[in-house]
Structures are given as C-alpha cells and as structure tokens.
C-alpha positions as CSV (number, residue, x, y, z in Angstrom):
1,X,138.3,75.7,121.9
2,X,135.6,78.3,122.1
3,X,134.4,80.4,119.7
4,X,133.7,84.2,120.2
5,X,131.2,85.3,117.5
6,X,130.7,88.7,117.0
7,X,127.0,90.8,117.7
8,X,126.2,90.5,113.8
9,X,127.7,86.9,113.2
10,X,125.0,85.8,115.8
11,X,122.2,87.3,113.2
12,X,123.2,85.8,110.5
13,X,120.9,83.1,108.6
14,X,120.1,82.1,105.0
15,X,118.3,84.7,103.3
16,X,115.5,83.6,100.4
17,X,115.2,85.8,97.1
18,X,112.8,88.9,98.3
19,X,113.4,88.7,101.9
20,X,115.2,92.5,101.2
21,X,112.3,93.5,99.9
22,X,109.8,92.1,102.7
23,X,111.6,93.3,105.6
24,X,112.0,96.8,103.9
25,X,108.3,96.7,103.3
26,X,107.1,95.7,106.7
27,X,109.3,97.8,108.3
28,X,108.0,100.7,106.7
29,X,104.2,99.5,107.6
30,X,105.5,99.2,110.8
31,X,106.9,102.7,111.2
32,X,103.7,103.9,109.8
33,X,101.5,102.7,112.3
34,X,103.4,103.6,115.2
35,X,102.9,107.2,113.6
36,X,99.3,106.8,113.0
37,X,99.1,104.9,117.0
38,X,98.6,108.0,118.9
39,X,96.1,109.3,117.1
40,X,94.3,105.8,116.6
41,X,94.3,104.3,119.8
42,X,94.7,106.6,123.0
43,X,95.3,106.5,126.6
44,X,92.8,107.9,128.4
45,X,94.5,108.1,131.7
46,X,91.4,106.7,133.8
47,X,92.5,103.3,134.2
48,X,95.0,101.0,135.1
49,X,97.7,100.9,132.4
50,X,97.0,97.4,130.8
51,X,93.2,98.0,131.0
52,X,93.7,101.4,128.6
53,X,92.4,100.9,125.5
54,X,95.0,101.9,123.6
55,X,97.7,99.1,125.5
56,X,97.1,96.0,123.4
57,X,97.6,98.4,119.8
58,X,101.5,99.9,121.4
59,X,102.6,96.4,122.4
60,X,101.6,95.0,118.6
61,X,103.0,98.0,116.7
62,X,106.1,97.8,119.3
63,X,106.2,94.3,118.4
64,X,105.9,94.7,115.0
65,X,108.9,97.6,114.7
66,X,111.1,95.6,117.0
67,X,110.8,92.1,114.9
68,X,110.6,94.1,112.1
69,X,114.2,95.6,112.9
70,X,115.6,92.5,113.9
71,X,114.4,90.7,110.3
72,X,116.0,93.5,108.7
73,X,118.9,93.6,110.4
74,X,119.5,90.0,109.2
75,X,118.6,90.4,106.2
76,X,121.4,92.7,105.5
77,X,123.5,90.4,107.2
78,X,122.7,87.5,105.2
79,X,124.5,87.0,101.7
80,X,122.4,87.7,98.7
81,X,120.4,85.5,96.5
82,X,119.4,85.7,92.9
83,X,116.1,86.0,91.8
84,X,114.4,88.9,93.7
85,X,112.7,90.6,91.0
86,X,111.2,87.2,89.9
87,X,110.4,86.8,93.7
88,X,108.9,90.2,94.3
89,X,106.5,89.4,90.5
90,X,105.4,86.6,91.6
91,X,104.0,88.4,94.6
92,X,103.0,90.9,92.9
93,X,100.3,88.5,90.8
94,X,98.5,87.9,93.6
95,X,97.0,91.4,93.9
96,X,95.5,90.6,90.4
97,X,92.9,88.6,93.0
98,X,92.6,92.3,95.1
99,X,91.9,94.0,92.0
100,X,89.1,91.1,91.1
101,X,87.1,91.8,94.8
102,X,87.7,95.2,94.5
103,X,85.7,95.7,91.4
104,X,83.4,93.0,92.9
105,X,83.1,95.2,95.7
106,X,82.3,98.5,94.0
107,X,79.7,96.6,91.6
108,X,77.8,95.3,93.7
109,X,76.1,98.4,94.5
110,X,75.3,99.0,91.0
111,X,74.4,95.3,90.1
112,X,73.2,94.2,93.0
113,X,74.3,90.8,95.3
114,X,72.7,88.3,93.3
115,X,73.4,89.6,89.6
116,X,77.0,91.0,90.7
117,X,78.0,87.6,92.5
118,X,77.0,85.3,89.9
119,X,78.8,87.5,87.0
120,X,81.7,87.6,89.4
121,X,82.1,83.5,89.8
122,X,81.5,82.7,86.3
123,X,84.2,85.6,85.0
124,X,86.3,84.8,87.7
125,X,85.9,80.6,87.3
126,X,87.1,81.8,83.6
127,X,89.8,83.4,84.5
128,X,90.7,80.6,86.7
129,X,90.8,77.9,83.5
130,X,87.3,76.7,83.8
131,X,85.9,76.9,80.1
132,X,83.3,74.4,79.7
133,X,79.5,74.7,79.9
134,X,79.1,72.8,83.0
135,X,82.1,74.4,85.4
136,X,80.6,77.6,84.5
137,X,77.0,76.7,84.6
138,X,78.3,74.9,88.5
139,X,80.2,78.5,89.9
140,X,76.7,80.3,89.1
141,X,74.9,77.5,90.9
142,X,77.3,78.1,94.0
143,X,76.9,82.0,93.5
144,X,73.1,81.9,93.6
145,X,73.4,79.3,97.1
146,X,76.3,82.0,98.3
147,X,73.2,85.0,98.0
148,X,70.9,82.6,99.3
149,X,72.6,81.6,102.4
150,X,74.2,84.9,103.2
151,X,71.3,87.1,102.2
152,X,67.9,85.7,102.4
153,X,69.4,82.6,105.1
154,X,71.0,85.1,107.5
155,X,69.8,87.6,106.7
156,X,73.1,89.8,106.3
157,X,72.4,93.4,104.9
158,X,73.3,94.7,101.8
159,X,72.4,97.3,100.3
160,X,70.1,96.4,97.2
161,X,71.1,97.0,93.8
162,X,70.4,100.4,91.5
163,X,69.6,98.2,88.9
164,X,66.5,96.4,90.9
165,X,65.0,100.0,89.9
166,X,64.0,98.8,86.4
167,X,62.5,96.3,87.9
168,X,58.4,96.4,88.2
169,X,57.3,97.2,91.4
170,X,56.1,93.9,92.2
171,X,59.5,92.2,92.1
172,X,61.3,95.2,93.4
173,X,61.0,94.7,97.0
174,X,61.7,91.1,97.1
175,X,64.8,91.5,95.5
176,X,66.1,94.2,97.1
177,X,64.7,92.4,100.6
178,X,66.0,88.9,99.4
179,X,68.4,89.2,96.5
C-alpha cells in the first residue's frame, strides 16, 4: 500500500535544541544582504550575464534566502526540544573569544605588535587555565616568534605602536620598522 505524504510531512526531520533560533537568525542575515546586494555588488550591463560582477554575490545571497527558508520551514515543522536557552548560551560564550581579538585589535595601535601580542597570549593563556610560570613564560615565547615571523619575516605592515614614541630615537625606528 502506498503512502501519500503531505507537502509539509515531506519536510519534516529531527530538530536539535536552538535550531529555531539559528534558522531565524540566518534568515534574517540572509534577508539583509539581499537588501544591501544592489547596492554592493552591481550589474553593469557591459557584459555577458555570468561574467557581471555582481553574478556570483545574487546566486550566494539567493542561495542563502532559499536554504535559509527551506531550514526554517523545517524547523517549524519539526517537534520541539528542550534546552534552547541553554543551547543558544552556550553559543553565546564563544563571542567571549570576539570580544578578546577585538580589544586585541584596537590595542594594538596603542601598544604596538610586539608588546600588544605578547600581553595578549599570556592574558589570554590565563584565561584559558594556564597558571604556571612556564605555560605563561612559553605563550610569550610563541608571541615574540608570531611578531617575528609575521612582521620582521614577511614583512606584513602594521602600523607601529604610539607607545614606540617614548622610546629614544635610536630604538624607535627599529621597532616601529621590525617590532
């Protein structure tokens, strides 16, 4: 005997604590780029279709608000769980780490690459459970080989630190060239 399932039945699927919450939320960051597209990523009318560049940026946003829809529409389909808020928490501690290279970010400016990396992986390391003399003293080691690689090694450029001013003039320049 055959079974006829209805449009929604063939949707439906286990749904995890937070998956309301996650479709919601990428639905709505969906929608929002498809109202930021046109003004982002244009067609300039010049070329072929799929050689415009804004082409590749409507088939990803459409992508994005058509699997978005679909996951919600499943979502609210599927029976609820217990234990969203907890879900949605535990998510929400991993923006602590955001928070930490945001700061990192807007210090380094002020500190400079070398002094704001190295105060940055031993408070960090700390923060992480490493207490004793020797983890700390080893994330300051790999912070000084992380300025060394990226800054006097490649050669990446960074803006050098406002507190290299103090410095004497001497030293000045090779850390704000090197450090």
């Amino acid at each position: 005997m055959k079974r006829v399932l209805s449009f929604l039945a063939m949707f439906r699927r286990e749904r995890r604590p937070g998956d309301l919450v996650f479709a919601v939320a990428f639905l709505v960051v969906a929608v929002l780029a498809a109202a930021a597209l046109p003004s982002q990523a244009r067609f300039l009318g010049n070329k072929e279709f799929v050689s415009e560049p804004g082409f590749w940026p409507l088939i990803g946003v459409g992508m994005m608000l058509l699997f978005g829809g679909f996951h919600l529409m499943t979502t609210l389909n599927a029976p609820r769980l217990p234990g969203r808020l907890k879900e949605v928490l535990l998510w929400g501690r991993s923006l602590e780490y955001v928070a930490w290279f945001a700061v990192y970010v807007f210090a380094v400016p002020y500190l400079g690459y070398l002094p704001g990396t190295v105060v940055f992986a031993v408070v960090l390391s700390a923060r992480l459970g490493f207490r004793s003399r020797l983890e700390l003293g080893l994330a300051a080691l790999f912070a000084v080989a992380v300025v060394l690689v990226f800054k006097t090694g490649l050669g990446v450029k960074l803006p050098g630190g406002a507190i290299y001013q103090y410095l004497p003039h001497s030293l000045r320049s090779t850390f704000m060239v090197n450090f």
